[in-house]
C-alpha positions as CSV (number, residue, x, y, z in Angstrom):
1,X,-19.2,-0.7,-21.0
2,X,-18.5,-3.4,-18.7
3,X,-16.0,-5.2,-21.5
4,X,-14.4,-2.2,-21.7
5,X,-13.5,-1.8,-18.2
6,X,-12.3,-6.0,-18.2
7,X,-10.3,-5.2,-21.0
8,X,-8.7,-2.3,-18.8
9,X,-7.9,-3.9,-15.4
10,X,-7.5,-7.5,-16.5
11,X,-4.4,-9.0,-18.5
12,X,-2.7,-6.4,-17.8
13,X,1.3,-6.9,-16.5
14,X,1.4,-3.3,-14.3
15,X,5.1,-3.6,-13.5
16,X,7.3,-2.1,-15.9
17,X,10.0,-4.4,-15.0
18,X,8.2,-7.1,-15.0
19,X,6.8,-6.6,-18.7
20,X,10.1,-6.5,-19.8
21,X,11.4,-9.3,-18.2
22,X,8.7,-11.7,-19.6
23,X,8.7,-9.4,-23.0
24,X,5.4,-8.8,-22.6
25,X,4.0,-5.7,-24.2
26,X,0.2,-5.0,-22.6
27,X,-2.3,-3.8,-25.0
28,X,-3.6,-0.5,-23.9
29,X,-6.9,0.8,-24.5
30,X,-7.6,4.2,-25.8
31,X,-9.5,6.9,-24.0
32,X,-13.2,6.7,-24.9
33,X,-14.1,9.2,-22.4
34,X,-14.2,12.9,-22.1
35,X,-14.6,13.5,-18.6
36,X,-14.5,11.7,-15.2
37,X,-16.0,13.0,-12.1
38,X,-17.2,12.1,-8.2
39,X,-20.9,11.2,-7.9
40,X,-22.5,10.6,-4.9
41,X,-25.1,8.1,-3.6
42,X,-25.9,5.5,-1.0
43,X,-23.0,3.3,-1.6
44,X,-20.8,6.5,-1.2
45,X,-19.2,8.1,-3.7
46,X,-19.0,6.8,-6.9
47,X,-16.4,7.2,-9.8
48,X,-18.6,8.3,-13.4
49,X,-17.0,7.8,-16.7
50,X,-19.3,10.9,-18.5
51,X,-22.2,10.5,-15.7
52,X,-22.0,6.3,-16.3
53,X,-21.3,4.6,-13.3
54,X,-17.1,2.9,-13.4
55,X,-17.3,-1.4,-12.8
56,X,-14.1,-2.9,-10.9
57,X,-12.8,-6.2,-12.1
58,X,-15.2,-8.6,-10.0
59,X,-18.0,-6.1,-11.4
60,X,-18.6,-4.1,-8.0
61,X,-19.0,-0.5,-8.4
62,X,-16.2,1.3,-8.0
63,X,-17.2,3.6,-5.4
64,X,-15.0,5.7,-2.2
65,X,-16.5,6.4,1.0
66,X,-15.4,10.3,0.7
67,X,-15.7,12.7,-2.0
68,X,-12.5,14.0,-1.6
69,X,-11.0,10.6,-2.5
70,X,-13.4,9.7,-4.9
71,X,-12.1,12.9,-6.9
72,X,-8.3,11.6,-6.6
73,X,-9.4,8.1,-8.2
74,X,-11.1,10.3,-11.3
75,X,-8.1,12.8,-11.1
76,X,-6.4,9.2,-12.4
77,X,-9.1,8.7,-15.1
78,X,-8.6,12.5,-16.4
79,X,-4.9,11.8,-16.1
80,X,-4.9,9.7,-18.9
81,X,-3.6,10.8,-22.1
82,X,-4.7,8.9,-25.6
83,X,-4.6,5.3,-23.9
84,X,-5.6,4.3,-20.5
85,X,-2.8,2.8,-19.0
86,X,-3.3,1.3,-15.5
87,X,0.4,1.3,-14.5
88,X,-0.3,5.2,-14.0
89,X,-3.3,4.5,-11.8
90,X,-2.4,3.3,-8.5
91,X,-5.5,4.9,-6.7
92,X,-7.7,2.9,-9.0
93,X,-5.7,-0.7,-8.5
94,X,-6.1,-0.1,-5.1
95,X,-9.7,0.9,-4.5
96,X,-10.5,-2.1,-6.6
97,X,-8.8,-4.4,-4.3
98,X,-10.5,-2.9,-1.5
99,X,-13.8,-3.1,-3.2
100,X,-13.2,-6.5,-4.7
101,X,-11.1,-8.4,-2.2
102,X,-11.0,-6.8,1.0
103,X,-14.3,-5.4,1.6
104,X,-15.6,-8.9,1.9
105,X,-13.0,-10.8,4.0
106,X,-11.2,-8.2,6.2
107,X,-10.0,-10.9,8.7
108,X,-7.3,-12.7,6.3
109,X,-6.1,-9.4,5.7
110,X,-5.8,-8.5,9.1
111,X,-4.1,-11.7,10.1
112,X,-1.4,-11.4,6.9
113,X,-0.4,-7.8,8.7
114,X,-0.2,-9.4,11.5
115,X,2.6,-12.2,10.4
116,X,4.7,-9.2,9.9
117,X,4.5,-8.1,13.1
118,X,6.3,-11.9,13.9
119,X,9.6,-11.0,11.8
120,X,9.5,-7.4,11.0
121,X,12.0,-5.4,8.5
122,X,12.8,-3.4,11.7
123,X,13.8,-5.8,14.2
124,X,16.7,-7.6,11.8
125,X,19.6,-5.7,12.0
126,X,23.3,-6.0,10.5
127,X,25.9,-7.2,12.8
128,X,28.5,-5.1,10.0
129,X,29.4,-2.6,9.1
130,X,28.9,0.3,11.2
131,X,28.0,2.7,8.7
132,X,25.1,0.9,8.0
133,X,24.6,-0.2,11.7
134,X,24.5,3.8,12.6
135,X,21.7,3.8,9.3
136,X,19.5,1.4,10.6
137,X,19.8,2.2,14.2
138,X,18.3,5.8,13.0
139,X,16.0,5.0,10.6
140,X,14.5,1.8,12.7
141,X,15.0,2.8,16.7
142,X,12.1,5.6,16.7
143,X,10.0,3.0,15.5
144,X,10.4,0.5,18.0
145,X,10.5,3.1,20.1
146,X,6.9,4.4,18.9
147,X,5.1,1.0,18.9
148,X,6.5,0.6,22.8
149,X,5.2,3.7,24.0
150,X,2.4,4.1,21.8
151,X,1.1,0.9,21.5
152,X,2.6,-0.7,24.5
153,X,4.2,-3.5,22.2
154,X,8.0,-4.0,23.3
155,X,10.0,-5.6,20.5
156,X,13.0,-7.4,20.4
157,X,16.2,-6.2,18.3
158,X,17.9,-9.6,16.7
159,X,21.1,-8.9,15.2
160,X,21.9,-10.9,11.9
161,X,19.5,-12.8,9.9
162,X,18.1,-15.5,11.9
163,X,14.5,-15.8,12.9
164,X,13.9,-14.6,16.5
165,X,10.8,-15.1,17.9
166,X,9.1,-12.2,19.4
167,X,7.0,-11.8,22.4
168,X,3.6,-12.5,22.2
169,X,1.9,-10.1,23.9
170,X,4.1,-7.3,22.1
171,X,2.4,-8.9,18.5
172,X,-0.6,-8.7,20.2
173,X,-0.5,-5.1,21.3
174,X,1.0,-4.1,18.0
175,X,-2.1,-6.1,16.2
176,X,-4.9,-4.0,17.9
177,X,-3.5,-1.3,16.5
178,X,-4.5,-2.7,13.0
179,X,-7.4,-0.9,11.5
180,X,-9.9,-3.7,11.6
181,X,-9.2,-6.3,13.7
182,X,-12.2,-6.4,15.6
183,X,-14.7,-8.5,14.0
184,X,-17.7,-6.2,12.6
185,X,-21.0,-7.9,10.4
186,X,-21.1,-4.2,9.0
187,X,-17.5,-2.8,9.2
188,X,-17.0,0.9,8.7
189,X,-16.4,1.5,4.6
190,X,-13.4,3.8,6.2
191,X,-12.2,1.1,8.1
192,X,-11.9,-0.5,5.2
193,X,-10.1,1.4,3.1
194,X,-7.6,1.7,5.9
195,X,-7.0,-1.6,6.5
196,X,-6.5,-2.5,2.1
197,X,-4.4,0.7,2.4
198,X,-1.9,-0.9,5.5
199,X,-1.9,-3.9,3.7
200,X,-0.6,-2.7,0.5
201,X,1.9,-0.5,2.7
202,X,2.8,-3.8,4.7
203,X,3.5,-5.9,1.6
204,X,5.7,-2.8,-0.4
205,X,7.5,-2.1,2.6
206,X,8.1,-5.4,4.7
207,X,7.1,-3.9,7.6
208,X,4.1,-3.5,9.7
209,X,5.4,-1.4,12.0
210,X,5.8,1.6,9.6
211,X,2.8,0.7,7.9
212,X,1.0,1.0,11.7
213,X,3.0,4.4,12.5
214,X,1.4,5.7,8.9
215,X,-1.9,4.9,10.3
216,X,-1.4,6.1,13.2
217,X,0.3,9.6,11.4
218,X,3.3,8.9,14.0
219,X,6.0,9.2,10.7
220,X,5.6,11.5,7.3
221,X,5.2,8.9,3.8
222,X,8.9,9.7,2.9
223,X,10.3,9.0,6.0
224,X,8.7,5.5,6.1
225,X,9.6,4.9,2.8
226,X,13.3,6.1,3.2
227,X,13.4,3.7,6.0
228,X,12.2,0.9,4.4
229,X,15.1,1.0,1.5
230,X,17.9,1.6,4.2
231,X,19.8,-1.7,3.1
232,X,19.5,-1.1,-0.2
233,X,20.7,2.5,-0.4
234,X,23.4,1.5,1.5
235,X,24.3,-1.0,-1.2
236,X,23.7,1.1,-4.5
237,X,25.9,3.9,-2.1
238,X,28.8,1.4,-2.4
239,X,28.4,-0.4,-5.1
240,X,26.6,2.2,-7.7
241,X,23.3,2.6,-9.1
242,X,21.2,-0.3,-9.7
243,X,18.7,0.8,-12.8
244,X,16.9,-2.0,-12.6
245,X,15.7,-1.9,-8.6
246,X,15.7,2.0,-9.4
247,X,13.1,1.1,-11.9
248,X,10.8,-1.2,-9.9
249,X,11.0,1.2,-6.5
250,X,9.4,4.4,-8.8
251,X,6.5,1.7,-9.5
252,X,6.1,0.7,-5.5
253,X,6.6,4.1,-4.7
254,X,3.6,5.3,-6.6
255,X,1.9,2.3,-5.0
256,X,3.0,3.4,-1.7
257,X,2.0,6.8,-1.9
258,X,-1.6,5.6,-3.2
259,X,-1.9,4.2,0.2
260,X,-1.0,6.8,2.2
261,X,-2.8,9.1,0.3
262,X,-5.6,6.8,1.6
263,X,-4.8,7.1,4.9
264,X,-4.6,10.9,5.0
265,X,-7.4,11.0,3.8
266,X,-9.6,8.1,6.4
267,X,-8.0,9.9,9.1
């Protein structure tokens, strides 16, 4: 069983786009399963494969600390058709990295949201034109806005491109807000989840601000992720369609709304 689940997770290139671009077509496993369901026990909630307990990659169990989300990650399992393909579970790829990587060493991940806070998407704003001034000024202002009078962090707006540094003790208000960041032998398992899930949102969205305003259930998913494509909507709106980057965003985006979906659910 546990070669089975390597063969799943590992090898694999998830991306679409990616696959194509280095030709690569992954091998895909076929369902050997009938039936995947939320168990329950003292690490939580574990994922079964009929009643047989589901490995990660680094051979943890794969296991959520609700049943409510351990469900969603076997929804994925049930999803599958005649092959298990892990491009179409994002859930799963992300519980794993909690388990796996996160779990363990919850400070590096904390301090990696925290460099965003340094040179966020939000605070970099076009000097022309003003259509996409006006765009970025209403996407972006309520979030500066909200980490200022929610998490008494006031940010600086740099126009252009260049680096700015911000001030210090704005980053450092903004980084208590990370789920996390105080140092815990035994950290919540919730905690966890929340900080691998505003990583993941951090990384697809170049901003730790709307990641923090997701935790914080300040902003709705589609508004943070409409806000975090402003410059490039504004490009494909004047320049056409771009397949491609089309392509690639429907893959984040399922990403992106793993994560939240964590984060509704830790709340």
């Amino acid at each position: 069983m546990r070669d089975i689940f390597t063969d799943i997770y590992e090898n694999q290139p998830l991306d679409p786009t990616e696959s194509a671009r280095r030709a690569v077509r992954p091998i895909l496993r076929k369902r050997f399963y009938r039936r995947a369901h939320a168990g329950e026990g003292p690490a939580g909630f574990p994922v079964l494969i009929d009643g047989k307990k589901v490995a990660t990659p680094a051979r943890r169990l794969l296991a959520a600390p609700t049943r409510v989300l351990a469900e969603r990650i076997a929804a994925e399992w049930n999803a599958q058709d005649d092959v298990i393909d892990p491009a179409r579970m994002p859930l799963t790829r992300l519980a794993n990295a909690v388990i796996d990587a996160v779990a363990d060493k919850p400070a590096p991940v904390v301090e990696e949201i925290a460099k965003f806070l340094g040179s966020d998407l939000v605070f970099y704003r076009a000097d022309r034109p003003e259509g996409l001034i006006a765009r970025q000024s209403e996407c972006w202002d309520p979030i500066m806005a909200w980490a200022r009078d929610a998490l008494g962090a006031r940010f600086v707006q740099v126009e252009g491109v260049i680096y700015a540094a911000q001030p210090p003790e704005a980053i450092a208000a903004a980084r208590a807000a990370i789920p996390g960041h105080e140092t815990d032998p035994q950290p919540d398992p919730r905690e966890v989840w929340r900080l691998g899930a505003t990583s993941s949102i951090c990384a697809l969205t170049g901003s730790a601000l709307l990641a923090l305003a997701l935790v914080r259930g300040a902003i709705e998913p589609e508004h943070a992720w409409t806000a975090a494509h402003v410059e490039e909507d504004w490009q494909m709106a004047q320049w056409g369609r771009d397949d491609i980057a089309l392509d690639r965003r429907e893959f984040r985006h399922a990403e992106f709304e793993a994560a939240a979906t964590v984060l509704k659910l830790m709340r």
